[in-house]
C-alpha positions as CSV (number, residue, x, y, z in Angstrom):
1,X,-22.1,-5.7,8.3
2,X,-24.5,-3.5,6.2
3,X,-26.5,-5.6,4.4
4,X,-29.5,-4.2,3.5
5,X,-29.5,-2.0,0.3
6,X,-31.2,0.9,1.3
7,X,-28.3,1.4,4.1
8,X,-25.1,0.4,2.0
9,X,-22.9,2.9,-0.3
10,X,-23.6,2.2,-3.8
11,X,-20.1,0.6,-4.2
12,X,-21.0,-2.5,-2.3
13,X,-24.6,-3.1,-3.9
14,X,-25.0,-6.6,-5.9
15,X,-22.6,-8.5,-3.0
16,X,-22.6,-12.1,-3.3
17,X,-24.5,-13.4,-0.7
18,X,-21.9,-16.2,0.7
19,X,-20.6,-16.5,4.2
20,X,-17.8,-16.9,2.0
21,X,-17.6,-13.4,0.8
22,X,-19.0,-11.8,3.8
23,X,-15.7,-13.5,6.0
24,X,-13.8,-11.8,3.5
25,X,-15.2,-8.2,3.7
26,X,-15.0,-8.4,7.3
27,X,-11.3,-9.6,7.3
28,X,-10.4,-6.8,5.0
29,X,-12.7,-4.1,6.7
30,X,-10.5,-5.2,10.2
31,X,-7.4,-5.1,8.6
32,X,-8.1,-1.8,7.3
33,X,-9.8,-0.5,10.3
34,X,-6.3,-1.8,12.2
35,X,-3.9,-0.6,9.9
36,X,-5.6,3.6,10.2
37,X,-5.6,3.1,13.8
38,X,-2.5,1.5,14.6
39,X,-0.8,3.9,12.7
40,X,-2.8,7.1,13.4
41,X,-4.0,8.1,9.9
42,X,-7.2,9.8,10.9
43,X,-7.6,13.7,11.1
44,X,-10.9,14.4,11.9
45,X,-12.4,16.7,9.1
46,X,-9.4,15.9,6.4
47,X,-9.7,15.2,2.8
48,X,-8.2,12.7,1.5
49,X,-7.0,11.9,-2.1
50,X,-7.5,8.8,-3.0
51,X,-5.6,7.6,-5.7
52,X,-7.1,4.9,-8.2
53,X,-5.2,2.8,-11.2
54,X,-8.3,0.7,-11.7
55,X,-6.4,-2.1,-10.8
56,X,-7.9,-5.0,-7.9
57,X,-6.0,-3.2,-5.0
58,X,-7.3,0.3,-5.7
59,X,-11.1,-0.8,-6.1
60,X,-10.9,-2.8,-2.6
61,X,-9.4,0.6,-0.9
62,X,-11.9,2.8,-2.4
63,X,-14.9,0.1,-1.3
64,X,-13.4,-0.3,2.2
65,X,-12.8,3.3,3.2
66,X,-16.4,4.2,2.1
67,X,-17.6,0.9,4.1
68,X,-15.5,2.8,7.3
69,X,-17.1,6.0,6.5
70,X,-20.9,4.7,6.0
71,X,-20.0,3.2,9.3
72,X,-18.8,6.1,11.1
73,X,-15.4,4.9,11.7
74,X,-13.5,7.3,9.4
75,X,-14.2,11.0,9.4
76,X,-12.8,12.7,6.9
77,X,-13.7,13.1,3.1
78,X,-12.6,11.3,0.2
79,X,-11.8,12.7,-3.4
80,X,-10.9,9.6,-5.7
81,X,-8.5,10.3,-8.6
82,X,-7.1,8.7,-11.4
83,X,-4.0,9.5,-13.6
84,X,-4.5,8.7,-17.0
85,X,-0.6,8.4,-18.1
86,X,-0.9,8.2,-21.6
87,X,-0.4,4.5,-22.5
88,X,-1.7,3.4,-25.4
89,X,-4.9,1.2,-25.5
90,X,-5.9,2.7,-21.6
91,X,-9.4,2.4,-21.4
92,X,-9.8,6.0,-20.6
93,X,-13.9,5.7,-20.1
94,X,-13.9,2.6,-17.6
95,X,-13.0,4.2,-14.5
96,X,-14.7,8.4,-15.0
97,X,-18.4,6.0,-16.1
98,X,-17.4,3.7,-12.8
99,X,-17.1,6.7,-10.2
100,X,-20.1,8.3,-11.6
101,X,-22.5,5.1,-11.3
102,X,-21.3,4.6,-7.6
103,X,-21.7,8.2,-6.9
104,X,-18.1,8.8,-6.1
105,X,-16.7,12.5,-6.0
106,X,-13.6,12.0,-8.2
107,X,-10.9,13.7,-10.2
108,X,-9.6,12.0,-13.7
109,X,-6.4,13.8,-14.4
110,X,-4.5,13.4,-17.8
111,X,-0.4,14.2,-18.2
112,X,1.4,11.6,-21.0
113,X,4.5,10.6,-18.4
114,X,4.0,7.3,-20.8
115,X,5.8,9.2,-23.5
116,X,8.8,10.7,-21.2
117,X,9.4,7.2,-19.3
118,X,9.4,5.7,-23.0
119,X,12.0,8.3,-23.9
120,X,14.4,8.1,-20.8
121,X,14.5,4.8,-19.7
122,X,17.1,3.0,-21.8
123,X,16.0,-0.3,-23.9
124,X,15.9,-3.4,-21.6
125,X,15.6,-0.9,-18.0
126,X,12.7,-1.3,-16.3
127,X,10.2,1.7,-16.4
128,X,9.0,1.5,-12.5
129,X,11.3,4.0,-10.8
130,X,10.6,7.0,-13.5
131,X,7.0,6.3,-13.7
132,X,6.5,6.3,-10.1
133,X,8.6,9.2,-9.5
134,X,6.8,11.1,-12.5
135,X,2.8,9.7,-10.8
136,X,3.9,10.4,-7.4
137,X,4.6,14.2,-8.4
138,X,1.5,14.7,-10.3
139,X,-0.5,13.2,-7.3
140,X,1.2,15.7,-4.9
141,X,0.4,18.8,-7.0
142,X,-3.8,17.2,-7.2
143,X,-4.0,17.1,-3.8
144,X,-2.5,20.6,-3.0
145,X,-4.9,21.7,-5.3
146,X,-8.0,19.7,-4.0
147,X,-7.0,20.9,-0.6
148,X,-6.3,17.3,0.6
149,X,-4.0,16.6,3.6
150,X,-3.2,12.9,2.2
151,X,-2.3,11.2,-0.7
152,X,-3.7,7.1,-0.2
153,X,-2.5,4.2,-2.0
154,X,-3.3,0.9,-1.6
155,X,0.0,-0.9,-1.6
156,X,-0.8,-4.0,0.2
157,X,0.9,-6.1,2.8
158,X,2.4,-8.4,-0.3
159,X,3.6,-5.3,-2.1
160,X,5.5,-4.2,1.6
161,X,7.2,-7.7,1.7
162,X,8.3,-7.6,-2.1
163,X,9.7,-4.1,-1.7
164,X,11.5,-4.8,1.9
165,X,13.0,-7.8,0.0
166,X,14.3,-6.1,-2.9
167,X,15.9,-3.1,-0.9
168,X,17.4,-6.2,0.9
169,X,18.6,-8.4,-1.9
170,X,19.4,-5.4,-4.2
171,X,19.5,-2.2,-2.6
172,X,22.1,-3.2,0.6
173,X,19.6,-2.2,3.3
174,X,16.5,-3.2,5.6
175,X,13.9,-1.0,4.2
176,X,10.2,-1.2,2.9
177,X,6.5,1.2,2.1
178,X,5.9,2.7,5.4
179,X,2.0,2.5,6.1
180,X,2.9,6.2,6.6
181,X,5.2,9.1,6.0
182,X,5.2,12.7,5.2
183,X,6.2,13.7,1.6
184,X,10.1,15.6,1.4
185,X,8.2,19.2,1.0
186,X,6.5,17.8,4.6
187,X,3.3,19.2,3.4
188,X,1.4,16.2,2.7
189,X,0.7,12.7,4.1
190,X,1.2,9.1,2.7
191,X,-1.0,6.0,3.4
192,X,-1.1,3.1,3.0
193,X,-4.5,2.0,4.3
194,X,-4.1,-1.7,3.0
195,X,-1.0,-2.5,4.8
196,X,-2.5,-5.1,7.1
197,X,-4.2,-6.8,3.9
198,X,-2.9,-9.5,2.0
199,X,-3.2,-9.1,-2.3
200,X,-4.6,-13.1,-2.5
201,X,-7.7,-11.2,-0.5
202,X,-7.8,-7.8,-2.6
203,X,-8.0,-10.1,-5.7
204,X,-11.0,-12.1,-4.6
205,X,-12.9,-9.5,-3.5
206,X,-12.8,-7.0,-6.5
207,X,-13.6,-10.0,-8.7
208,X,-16.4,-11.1,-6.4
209,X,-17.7,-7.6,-6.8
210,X,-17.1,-7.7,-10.3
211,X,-15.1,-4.2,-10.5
212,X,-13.9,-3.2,-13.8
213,X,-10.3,-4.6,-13.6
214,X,-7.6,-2.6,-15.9
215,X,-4.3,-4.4,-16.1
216,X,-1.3,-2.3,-15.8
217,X,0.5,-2.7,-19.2
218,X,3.2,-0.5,-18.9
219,X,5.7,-2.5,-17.2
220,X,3.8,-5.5,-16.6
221,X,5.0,-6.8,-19.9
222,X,8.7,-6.7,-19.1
223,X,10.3,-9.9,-18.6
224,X,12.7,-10.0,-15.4
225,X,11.7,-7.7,-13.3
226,X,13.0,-7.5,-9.7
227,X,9.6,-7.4,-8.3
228,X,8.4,-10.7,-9.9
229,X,11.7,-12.7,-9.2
230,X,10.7,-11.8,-5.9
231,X,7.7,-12.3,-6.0
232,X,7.9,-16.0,-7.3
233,X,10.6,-16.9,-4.6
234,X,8.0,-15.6,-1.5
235,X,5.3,-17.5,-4.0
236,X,7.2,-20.6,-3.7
237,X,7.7,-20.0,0.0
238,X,4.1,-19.7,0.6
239,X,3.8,-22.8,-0.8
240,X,6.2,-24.8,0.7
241,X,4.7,-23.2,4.2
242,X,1.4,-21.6,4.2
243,X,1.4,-18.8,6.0
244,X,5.0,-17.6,5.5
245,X,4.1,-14.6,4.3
246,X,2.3,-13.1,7.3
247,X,4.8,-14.0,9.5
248,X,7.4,-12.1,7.7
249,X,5.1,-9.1,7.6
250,X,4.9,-9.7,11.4
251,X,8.6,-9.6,11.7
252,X,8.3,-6.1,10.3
253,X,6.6,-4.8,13.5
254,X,8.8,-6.1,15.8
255,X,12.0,-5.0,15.1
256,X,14.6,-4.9,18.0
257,X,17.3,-2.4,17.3
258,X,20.1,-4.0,19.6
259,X,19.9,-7.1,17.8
260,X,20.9,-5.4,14.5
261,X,24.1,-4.5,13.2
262,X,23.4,-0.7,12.7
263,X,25.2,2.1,15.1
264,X,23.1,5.0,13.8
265,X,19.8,2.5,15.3
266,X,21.3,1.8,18.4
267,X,24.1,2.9,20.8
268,X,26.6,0.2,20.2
269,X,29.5,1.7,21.5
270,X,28.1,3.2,24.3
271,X,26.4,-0.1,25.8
272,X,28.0,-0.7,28.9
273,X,28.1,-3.7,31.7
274,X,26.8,-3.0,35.2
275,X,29.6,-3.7,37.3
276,X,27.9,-3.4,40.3
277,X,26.0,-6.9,39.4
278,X,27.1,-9.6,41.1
279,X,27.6,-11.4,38.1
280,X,30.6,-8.9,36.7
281,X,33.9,-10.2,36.9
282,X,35.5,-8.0,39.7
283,X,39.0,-10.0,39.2
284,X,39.5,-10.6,35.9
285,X,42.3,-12.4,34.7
286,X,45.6,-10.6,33.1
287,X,45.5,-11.0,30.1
């Protein structure tokens, strides 16, 4: 690792110290590193937007991909960006006086979607599926501007499980965040950089670095959500047997088609026995 200040972006200066925390960069950095390879993110020479909420998951991707860059794993530029939404009492300073300090090239980006998700959504509907819709939009239209090739977000591997759970307990099919995808216009890529990484690890290393958390407000206050019921049920599994979780996300990557029930996936009704095998029945019985 870099540890010696006068060879480490500004975003990692004041570390702790601890083989502790240094275990944990190096986990994340891996998982990271993994995730971009494995799923062939880099474009030599691109720009990439990355998107920032100020929340624990967004700090860790910002800190990693510069780590990757400093290192000379990741060529491509980054431009971070923040959408200020609108909702009341956002600490609209923390994150513009953050970027500047650690010498980050950045965008902040104002449009009040607060006020139109406020106004649509009915009382007692949850806000998420407007508000993302309305952010993901505004996002696409910053990085056609910036001349950026990708939009990142740092959905982790917990938020991947919690969505491929709700499209299967409420949405009626096996479906999840793809570490990426192109947009519908097909102009612009998705990642998901943190894929590999779990949140428990996110959280403990933005507070370690002492990043400038800002909690998410705007549907975080609603009771019943989906995602939290589902989150507390893969909580209490987690519990019951450590290491659940990453064994689901495994399951993930190794999907076997045949062994699912869907035609479109795999050629049911064309599958076919080999009746030259010596195994075939070649006199089956009338029936």
């Amino acid at each position: 690792m870099l540890d010696h200040a006068d060879d480490i972006h500004p975003l990692f200066h004041g570390a702790p110290k601890t083989t502790e925390f240094k275990k944990l960069r190096k986990r994340i950095v891996q998982n990271v590193r993994e995730a971009v390879e494995q799923y062939g993110m880099v474009e030599e020479g691109a720009k990439w937007l990355v998107c920032l909420s100020g929340g624990k998951d967004s700090y860790t991707l910002l800190a990693v991909l510069h780590e990757l860059k400093w290192r000379g794993l990741l060529p491509v530029d980054f431009l971070a960006c923040n959408l200020d939404q609108g909702q009341p009492g956002f600490p609209a300073t923390v994150l513009p006086e953050f970027l500047e300090k650690m010498q980050v090239p950045h965008r902040i980006e104002y449009q009040d979607t607060y006020s139109i998700v406020v106004d649509k959504v009915p009382q007692g509907r949850t806000y998420c599926a407007l508000c993302s819709r309305l952010r993901r939009g505004n996002l696409y239209r910053i990085a056609r501007e910036e001349g950026c090739s990708a939009v990142v977000l740092g959905h982790h591997r917990d938020d991947i499980l919690e969505t491929f759970f709700m499209n299967l307990f409420h949405g009626g099919r096996l479906a999840t965040m793809p570490p990426k995808l192109v947009n519908e216009e097909g102009d612009l890529f998705v990642y998901r950089p943190l894929a590999h990484v779990a949140e428990a690890d996110c959280d403990r290393f933005a507070r370690a670095m002492n990043y400038p958390i800002i909690p998410c407000d705007l549907c975080g206050s609603q009771d019943g959500l989906q995602r939290q019921q589902v989150k507390q049920i893969l909580d209490g599994w987690e519990k019951n047997s450590p290491g659940r979780r990453q064994v689901m996300f495994r399951a993930l990557m190794n999907v076997r088609p045949s062994h699912m029930l869907d035609p479109g996936l795999f050629d049911f009704a064309g599958l076919m026995r080999d009746m030259e095998s010596p195994n075939s029945l070649k006199n089956p019985e009338p029936r």
